[in-house]
Biopython code that builds the backbone (N, CA, C, O; Angstrom):
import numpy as np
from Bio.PDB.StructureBuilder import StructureBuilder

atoms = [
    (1, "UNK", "N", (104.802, 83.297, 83.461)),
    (1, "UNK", "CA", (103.639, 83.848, 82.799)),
    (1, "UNK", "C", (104.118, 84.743, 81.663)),
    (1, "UNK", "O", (104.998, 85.562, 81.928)),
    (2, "UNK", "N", (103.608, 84.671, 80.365)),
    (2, "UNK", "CA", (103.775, 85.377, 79.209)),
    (2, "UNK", "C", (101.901, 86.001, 78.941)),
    (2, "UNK", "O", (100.897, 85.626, 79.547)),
    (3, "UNK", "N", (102.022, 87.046, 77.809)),
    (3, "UNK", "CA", (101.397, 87.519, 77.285)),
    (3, "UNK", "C", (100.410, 86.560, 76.745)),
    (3, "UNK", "O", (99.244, 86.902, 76.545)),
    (4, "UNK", "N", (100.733, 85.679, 76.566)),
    (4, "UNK", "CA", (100.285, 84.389, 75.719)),
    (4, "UNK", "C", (99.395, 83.415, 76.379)),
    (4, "UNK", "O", (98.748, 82.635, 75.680)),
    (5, "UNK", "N", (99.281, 83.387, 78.034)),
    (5, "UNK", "CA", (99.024, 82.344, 78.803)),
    (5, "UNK", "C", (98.145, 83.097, 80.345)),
    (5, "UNK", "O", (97.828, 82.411, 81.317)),
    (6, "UNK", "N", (97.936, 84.337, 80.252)),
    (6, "UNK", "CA", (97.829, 84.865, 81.143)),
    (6, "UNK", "C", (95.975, 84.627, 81.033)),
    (6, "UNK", "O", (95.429, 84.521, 79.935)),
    (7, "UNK", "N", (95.167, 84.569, 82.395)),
    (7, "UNK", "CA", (94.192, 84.525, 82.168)),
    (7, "UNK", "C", (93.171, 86.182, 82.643)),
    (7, "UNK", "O", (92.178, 85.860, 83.295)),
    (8, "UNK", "N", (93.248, 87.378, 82.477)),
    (8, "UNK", "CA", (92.928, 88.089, 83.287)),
    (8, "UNK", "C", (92.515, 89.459, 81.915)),
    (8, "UNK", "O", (93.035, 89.533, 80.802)),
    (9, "UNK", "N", (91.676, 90.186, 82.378)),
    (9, "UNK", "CA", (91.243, 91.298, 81.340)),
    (9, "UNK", "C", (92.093, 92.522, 81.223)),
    (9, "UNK", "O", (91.731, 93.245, 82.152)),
    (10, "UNK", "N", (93.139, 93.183, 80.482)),
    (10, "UNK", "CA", (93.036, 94.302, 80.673)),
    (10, "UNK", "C", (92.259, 95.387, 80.290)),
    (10, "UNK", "O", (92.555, 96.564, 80.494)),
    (11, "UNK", "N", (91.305, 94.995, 79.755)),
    (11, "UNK", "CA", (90.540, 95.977, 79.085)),
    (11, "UNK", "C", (89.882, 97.130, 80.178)),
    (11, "UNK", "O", (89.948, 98.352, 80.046)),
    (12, "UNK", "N", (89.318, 96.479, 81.140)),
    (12, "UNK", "CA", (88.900, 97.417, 82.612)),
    (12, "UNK", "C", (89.687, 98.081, 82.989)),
    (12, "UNK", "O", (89.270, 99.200, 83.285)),
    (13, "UNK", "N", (91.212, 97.837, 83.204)),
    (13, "UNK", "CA", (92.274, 98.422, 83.892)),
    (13, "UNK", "C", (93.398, 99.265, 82.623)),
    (13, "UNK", "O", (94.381, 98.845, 82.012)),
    (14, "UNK", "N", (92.893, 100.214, 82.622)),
    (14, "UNK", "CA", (93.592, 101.008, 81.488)),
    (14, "UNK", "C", (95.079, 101.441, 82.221)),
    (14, "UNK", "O", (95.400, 102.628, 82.152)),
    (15, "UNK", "N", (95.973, 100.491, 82.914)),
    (15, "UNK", "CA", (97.155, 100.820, 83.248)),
    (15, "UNK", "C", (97.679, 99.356, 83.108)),
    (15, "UNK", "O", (98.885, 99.112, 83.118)),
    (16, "UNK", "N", (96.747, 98.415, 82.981)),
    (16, "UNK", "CA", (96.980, 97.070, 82.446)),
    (16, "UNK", "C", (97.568, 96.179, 83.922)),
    (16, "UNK", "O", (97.980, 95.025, 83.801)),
    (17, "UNK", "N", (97.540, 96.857, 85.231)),
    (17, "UNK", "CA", (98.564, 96.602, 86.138)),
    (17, "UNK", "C", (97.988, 94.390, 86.555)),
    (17, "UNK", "O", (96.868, 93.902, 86.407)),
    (18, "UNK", "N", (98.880, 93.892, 86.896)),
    (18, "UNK", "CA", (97.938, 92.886, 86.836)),
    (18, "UNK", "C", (98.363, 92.307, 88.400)),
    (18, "UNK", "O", (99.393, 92.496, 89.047)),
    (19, "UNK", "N", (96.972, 91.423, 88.767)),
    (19, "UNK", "CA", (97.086, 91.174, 90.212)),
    (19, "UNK", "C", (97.985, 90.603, 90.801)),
    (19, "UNK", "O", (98.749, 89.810, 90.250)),
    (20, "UNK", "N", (98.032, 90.964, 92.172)),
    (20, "UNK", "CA", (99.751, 89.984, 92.669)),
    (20, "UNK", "C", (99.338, 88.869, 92.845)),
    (20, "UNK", "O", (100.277, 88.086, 92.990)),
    (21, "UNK", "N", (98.157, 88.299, 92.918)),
    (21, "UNK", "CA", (98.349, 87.023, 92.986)),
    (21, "UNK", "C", (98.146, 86.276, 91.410)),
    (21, "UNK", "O", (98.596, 85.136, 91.288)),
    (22, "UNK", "N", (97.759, 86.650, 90.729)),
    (22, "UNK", "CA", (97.911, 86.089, 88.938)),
    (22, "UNK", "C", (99.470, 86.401, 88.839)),
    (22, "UNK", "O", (100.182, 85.508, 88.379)),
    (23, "UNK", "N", (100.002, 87.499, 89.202)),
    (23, "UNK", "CA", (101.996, 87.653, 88.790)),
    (23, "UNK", "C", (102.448, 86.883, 89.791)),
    (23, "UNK", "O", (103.540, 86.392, 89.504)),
    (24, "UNK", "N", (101.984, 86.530, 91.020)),
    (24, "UNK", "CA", (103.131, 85.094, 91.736)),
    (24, "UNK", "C", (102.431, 83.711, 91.425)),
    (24, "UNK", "O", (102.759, 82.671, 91.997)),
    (25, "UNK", "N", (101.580, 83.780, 90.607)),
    (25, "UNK", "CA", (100.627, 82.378, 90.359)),
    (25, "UNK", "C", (99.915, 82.099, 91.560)),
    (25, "UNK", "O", (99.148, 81.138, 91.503)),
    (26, "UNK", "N", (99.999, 82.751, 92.687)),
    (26, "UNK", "CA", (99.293, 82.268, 94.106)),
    (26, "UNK", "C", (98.602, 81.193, 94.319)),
    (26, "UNK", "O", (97.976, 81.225, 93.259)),
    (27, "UNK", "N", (98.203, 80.238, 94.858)),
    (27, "UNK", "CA", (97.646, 79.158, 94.948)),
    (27, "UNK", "C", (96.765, 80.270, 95.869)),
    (27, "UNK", "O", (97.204, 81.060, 96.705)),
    (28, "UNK", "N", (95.226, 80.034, 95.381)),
    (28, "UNK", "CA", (93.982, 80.421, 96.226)),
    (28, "UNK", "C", (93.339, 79.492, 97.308)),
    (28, "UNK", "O", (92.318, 79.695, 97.965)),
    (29, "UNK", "N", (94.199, 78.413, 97.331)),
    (29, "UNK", "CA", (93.932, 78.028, 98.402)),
    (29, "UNK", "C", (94.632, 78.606, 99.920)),
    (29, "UNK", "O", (94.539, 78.197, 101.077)),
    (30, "UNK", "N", (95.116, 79.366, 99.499)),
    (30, "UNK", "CA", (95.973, 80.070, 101.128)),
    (30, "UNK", "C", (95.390, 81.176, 100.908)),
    (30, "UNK", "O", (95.275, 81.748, 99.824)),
    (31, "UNK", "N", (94.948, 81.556, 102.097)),
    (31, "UNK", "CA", (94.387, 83.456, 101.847)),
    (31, "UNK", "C", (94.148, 83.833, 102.936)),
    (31, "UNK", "O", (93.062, 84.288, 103.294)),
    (32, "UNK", "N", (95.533, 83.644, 103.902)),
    (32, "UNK", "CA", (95.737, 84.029, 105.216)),
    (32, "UNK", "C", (94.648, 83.993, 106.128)),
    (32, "UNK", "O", (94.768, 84.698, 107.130)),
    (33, "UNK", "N", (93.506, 83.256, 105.983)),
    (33, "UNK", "CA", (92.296, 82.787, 106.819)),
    (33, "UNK", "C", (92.969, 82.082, 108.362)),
    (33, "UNK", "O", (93.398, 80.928, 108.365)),
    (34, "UNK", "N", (92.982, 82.986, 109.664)),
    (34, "UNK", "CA", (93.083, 82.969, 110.715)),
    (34, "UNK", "C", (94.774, 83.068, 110.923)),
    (34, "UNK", "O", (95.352, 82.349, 111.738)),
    (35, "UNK", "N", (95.216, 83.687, 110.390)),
    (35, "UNK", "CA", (96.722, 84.396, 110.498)),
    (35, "UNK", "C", (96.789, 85.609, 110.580)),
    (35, "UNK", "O", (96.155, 86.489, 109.997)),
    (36, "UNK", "N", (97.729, 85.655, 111.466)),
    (36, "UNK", "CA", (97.794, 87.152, 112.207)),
    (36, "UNK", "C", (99.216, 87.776, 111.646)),
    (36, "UNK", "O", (100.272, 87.406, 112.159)),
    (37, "UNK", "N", (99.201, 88.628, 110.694)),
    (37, "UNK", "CA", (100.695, 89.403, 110.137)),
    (37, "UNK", "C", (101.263, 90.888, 111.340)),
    (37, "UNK", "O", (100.599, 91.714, 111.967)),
    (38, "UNK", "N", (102.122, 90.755, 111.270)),
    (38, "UNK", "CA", (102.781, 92.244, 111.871)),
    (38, "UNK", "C", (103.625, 92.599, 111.142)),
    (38, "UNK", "O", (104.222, 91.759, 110.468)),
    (39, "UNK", "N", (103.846, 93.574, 111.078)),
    (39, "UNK", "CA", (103.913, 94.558, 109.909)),
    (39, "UNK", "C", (105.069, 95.686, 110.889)),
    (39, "UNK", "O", (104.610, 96.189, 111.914)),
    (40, "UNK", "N", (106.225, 95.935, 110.562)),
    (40, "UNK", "CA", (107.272, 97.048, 111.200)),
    (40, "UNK", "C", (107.885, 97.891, 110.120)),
    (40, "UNK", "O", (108.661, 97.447, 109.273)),
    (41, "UNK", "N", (107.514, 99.046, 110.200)),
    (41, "UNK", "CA", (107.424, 99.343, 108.751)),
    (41, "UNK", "C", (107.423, 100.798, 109.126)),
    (41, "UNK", "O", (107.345, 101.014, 110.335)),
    (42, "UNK", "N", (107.530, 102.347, 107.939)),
    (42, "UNK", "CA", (107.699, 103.421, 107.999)),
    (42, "UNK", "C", (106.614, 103.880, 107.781)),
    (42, "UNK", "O", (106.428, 103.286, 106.719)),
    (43, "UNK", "N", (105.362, 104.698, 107.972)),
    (43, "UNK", "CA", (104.745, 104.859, 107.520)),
    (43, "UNK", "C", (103.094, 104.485, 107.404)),
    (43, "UNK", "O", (102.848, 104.008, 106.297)),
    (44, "UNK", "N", (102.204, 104.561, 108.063)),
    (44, "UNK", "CA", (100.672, 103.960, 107.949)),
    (44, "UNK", "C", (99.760, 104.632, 107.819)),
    (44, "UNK", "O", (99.817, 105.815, 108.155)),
    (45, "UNK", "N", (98.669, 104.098, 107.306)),
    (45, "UNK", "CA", (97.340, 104.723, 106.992)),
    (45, "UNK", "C", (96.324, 103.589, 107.200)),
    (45, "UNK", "O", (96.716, 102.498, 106.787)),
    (46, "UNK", "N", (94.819, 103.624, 107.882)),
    (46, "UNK", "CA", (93.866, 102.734, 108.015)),
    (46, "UNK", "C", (93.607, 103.132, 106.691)),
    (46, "UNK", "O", (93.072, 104.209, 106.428)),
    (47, "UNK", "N", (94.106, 101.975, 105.495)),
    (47, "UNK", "CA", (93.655, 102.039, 104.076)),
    (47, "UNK", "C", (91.911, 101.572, 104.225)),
    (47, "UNK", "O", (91.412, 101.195, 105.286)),
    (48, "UNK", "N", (91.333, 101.670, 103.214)),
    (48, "UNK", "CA", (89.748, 101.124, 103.454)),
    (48, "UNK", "C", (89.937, 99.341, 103.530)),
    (48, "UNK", "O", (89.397, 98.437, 104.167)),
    (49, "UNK", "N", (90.869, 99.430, 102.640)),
    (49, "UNK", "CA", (91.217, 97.947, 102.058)),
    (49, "UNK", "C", (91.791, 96.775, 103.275)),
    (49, "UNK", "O", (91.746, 95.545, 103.286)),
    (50, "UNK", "N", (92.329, 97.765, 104.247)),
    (50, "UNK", "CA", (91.970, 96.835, 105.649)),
    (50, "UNK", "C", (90.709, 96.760, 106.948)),
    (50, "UNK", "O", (90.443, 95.913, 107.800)),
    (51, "UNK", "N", (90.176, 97.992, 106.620)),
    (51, "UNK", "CA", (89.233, 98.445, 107.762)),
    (51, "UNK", "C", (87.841, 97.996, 107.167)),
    (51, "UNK", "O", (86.974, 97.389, 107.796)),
    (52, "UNK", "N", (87.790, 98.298, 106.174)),
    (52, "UNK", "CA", (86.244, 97.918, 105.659)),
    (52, "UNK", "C", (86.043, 96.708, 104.868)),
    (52, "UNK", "O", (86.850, 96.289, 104.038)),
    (53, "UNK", "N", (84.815, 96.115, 105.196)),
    (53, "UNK", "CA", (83.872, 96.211, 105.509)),
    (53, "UNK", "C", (83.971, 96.134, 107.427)),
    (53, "UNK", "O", (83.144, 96.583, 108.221)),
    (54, "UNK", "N", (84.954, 95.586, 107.655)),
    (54, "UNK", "CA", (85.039, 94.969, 108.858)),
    (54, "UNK", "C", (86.758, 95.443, 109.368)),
    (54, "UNK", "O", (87.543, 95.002, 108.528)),
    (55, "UNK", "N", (87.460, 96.178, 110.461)),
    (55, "UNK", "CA", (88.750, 96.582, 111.005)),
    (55, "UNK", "C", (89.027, 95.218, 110.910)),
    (55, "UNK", "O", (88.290, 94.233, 110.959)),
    (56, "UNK", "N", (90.277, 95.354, 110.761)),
    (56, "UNK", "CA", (91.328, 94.169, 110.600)),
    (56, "UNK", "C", (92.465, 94.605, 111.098)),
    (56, "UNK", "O", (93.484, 93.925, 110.979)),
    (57, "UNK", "N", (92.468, 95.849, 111.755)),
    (57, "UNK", "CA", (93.931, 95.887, 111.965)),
    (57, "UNK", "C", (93.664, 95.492, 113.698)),
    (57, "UNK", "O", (92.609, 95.983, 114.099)),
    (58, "UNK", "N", (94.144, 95.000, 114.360)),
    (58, "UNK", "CA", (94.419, 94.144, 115.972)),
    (58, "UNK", "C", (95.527, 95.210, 116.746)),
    (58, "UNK", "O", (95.357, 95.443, 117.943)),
    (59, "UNK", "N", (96.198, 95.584, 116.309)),
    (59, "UNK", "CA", (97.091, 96.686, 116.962)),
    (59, "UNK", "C", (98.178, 97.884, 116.132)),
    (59, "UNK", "O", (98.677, 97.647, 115.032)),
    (60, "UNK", "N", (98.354, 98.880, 116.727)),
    (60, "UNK", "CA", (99.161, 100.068, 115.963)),
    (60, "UNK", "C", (99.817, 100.925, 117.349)),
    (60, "UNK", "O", (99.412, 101.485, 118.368)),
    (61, "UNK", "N", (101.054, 100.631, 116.670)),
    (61, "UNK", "CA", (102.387, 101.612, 117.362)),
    (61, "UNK", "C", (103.091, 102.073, 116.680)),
    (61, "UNK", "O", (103.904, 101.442, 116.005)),
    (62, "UNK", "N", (102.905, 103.706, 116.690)),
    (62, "UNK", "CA", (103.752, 104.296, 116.210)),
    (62, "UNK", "C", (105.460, 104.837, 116.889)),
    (62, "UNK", "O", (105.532, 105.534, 117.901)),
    (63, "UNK", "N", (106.306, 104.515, 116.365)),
    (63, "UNK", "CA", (107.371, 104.745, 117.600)),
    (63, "UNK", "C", (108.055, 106.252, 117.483)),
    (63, "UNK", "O", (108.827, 106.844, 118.237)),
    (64, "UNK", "N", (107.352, 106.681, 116.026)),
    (64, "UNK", "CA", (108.319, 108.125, 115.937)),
    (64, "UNK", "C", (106.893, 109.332, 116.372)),
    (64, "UNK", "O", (106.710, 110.333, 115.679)),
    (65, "UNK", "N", (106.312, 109.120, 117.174)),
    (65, "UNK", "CA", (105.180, 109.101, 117.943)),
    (65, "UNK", "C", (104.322, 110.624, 117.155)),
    (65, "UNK", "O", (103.559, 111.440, 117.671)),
    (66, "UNK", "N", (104.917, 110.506, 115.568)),
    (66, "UNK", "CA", (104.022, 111.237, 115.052)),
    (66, "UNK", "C", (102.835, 110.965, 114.420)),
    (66, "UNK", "O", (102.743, 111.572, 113.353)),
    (67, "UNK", "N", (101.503, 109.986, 114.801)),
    (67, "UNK", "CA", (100.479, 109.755, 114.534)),
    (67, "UNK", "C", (100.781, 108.827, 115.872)),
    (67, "UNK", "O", (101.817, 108.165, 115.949)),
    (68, "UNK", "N", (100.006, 108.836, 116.686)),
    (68, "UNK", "CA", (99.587, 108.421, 117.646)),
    (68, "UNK", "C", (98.982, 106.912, 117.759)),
    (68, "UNK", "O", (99.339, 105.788, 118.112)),
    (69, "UNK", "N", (97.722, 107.662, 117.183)),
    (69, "UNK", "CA", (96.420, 106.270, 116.906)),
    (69, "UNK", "C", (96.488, 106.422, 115.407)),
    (69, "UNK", "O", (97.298, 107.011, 114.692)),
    (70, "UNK", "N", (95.312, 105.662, 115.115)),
    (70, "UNK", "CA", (94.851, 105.107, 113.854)),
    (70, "UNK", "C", (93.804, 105.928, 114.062)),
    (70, "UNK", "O", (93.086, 105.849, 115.059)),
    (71, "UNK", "N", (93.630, 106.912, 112.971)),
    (71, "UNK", "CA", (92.099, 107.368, 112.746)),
    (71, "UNK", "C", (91.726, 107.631, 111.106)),
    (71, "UNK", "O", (92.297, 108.443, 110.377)),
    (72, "UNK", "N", (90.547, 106.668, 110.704)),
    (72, "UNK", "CA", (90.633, 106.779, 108.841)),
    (72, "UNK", "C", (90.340, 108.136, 108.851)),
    (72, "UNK", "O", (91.223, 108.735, 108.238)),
    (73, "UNK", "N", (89.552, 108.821, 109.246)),
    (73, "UNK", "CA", (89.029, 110.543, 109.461)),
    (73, "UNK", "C", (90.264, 111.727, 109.057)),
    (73, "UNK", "O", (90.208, 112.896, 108.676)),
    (74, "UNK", "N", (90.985, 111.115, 109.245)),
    (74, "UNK", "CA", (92.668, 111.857, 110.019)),
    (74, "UNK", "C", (93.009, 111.760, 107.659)),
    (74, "UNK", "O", (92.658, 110.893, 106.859)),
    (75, "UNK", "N", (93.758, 113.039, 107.449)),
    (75, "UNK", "CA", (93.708, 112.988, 105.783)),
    (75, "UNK", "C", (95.329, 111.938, 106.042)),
    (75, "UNK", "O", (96.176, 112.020, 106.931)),
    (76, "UNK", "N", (95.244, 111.123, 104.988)),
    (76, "UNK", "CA", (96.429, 110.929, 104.844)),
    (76, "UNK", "C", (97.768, 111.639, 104.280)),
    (76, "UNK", "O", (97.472, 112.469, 103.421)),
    (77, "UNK", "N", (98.996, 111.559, 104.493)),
    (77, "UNK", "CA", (100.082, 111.855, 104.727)),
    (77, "UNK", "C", (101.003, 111.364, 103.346)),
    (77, "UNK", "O", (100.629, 110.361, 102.739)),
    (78, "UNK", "N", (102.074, 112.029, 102.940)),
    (78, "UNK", "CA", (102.513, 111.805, 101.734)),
    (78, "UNK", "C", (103.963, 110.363, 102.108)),
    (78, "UNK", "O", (104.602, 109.561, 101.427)),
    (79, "UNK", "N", (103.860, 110.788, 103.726)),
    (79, "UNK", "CA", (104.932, 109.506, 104.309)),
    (79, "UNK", "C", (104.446, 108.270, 104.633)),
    (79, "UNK", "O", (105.115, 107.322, 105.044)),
    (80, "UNK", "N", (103.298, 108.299, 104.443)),
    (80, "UNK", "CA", (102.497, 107.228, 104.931)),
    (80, "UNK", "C", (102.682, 106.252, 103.602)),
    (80, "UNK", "O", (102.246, 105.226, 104.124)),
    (81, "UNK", "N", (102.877, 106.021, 102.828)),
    (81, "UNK", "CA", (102.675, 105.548, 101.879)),
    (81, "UNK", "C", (103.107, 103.956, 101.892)),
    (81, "UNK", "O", (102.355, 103.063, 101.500)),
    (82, "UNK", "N", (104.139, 103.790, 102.289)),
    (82, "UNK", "CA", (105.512, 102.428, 102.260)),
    (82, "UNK", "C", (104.650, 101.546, 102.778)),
    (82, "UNK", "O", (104.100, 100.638, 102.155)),
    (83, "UNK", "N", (104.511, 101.839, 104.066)),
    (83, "UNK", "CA", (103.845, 101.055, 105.293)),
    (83, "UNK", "C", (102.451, 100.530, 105.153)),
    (83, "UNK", "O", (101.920, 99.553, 105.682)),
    (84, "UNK", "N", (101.749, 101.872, 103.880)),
    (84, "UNK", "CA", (100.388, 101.395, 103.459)),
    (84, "UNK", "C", (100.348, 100.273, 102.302)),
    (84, "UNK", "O", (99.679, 99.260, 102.097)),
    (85, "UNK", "N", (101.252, 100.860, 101.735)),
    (85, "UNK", "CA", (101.741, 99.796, 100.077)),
    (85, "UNK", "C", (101.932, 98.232, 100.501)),
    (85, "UNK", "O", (101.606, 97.278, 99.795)),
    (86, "UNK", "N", (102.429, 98.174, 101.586)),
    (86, "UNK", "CA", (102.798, 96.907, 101.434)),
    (86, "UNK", "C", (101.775, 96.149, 102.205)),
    (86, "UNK", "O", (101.368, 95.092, 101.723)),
    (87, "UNK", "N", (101.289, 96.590, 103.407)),
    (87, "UNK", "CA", (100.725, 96.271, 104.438)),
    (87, "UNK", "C", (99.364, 95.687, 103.805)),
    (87, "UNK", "O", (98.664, 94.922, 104.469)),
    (88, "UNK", "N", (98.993, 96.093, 102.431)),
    (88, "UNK", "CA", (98.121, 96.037, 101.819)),
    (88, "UNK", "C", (98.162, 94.567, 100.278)),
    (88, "UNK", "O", (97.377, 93.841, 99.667)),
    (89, "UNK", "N", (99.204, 94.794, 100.321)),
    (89, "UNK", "CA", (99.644, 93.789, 99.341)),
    (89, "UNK", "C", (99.798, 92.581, 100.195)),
    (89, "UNK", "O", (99.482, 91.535, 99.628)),
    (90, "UNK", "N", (100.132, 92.496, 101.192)),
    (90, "UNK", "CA", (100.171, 91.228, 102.197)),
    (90, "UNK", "C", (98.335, 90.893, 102.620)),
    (90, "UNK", "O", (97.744, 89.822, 102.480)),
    (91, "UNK", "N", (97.850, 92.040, 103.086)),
    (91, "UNK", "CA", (96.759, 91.902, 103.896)),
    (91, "UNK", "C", (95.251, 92.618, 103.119)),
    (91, "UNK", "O", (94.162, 92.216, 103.528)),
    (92, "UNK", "N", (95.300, 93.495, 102.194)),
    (92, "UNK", "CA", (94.085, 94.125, 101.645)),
    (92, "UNK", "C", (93.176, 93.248, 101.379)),
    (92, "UNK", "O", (93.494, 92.117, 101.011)),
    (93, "UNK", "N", (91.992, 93.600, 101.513)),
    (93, "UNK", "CA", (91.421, 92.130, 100.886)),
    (93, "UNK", "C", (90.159, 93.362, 99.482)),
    (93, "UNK", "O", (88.939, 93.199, 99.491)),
    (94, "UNK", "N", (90.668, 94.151, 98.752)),
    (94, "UNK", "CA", (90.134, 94.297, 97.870)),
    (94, "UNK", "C", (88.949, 95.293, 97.956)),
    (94, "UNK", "O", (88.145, 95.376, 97.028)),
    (95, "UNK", "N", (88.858, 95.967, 98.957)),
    (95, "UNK", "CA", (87.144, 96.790, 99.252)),
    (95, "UNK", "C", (87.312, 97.383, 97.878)),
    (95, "UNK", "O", (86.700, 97.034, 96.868)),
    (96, "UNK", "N", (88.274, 98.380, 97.981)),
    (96, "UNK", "CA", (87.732, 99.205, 96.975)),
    (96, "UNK", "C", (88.035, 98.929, 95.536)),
    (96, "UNK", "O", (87.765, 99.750, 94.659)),
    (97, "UNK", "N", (88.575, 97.814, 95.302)),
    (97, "UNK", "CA", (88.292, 97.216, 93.383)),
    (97, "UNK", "C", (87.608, 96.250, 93.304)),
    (97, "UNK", "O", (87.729, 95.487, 92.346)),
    (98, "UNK", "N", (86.826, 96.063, 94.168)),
    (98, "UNK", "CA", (85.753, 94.539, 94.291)),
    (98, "UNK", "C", (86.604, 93.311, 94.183)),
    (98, "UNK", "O", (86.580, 92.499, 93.258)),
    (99, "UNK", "N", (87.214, 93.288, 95.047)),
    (99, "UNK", "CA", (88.691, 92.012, 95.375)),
    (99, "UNK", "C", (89.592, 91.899, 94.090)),
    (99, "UNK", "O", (90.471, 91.045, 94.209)),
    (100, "UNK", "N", (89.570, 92.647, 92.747)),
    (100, "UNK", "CA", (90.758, 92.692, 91.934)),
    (100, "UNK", "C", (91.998, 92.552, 92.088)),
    (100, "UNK", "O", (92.781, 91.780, 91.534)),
    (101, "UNK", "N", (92.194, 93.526, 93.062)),
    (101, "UNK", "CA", (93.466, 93.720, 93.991)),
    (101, "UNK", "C", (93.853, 93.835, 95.047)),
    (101, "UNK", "O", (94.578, 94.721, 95.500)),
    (102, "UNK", "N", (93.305, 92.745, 95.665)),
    (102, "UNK", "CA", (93.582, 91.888, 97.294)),
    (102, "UNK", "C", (94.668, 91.550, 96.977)),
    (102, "UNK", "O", (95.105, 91.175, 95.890)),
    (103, "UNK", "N", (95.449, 91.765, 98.594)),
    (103, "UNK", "CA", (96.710, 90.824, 99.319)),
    (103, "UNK", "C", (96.500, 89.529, 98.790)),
    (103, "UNK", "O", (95.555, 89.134, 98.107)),
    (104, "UNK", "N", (97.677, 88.809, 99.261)),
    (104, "UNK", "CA", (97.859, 87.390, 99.408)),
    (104, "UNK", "C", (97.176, 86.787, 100.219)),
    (104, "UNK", "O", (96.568, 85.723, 100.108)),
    (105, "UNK", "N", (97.320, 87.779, 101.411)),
    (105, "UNK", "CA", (96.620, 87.050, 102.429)),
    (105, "UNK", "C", (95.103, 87.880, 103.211)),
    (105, "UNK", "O", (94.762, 88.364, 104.290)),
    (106, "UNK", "N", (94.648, 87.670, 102.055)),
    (106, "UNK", "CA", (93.201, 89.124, 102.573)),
    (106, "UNK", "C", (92.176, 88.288, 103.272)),
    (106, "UNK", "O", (91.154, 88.769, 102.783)),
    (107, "UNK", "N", (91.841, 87.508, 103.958)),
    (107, "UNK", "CA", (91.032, 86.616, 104.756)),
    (107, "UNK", "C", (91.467, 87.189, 105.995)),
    (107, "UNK", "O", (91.038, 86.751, 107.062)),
]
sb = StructureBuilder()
sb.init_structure("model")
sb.init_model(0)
sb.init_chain("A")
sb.init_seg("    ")
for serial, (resi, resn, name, xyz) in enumerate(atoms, 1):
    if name == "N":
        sb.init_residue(resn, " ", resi, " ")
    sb.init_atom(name, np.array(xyz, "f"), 0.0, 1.0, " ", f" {name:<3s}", serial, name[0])
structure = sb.get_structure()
């Protein structure tokens, strides 16, 4: 993908960032519809982008047993971040940019 061939606006997104699935070319025909990801990772937060409209997350263990459960209520954490970043790029399905910037696999 070049400057030249890209199909997507930056004009809305004044950081120009562009979606992961337009930067891996994603085929929209896969969108993790009835796949289950696990995720082992440093770091979590119930982002909105998995919980809403509908929880999507199926299970959470923390092993350095400093957050326990999952609670969105609970403020997030400046360590939380890794575990949210990615967990989200695999699985978000977009709540809060109106699916702009959904996972790969946000179904």
């Amino acid at each position: 993908m070049n400057s030249a061939n890209h199909n997507h606006q930056h004009a809305p997104n004044r950081f120009a960032v562009i979606p992961t699935s337009v930067r891996l070319n994603a085929n929209p025909e896969y969108a993790g519809k009835g796949v289950t990801i696990a995720s082992l990772d440093s770091g979590f937060y119930p982002h909105p982008d998995l919980i809403e409209p509908t929880n999507r997350i199926i299970a959470y263990h923390d092993l350095t047993k400093e957050r326990p459960s999952l609670n969105p209520q609970d403020p997030s954490e400046s360590w939380q971040w890794h575990g949210t970043q990615t967990s989200i790029a695999a699985a978000g399905n977009g709540h809060l940019c109106d699916g702009v910037y959904r996972g790969l696999a946000y179904e």
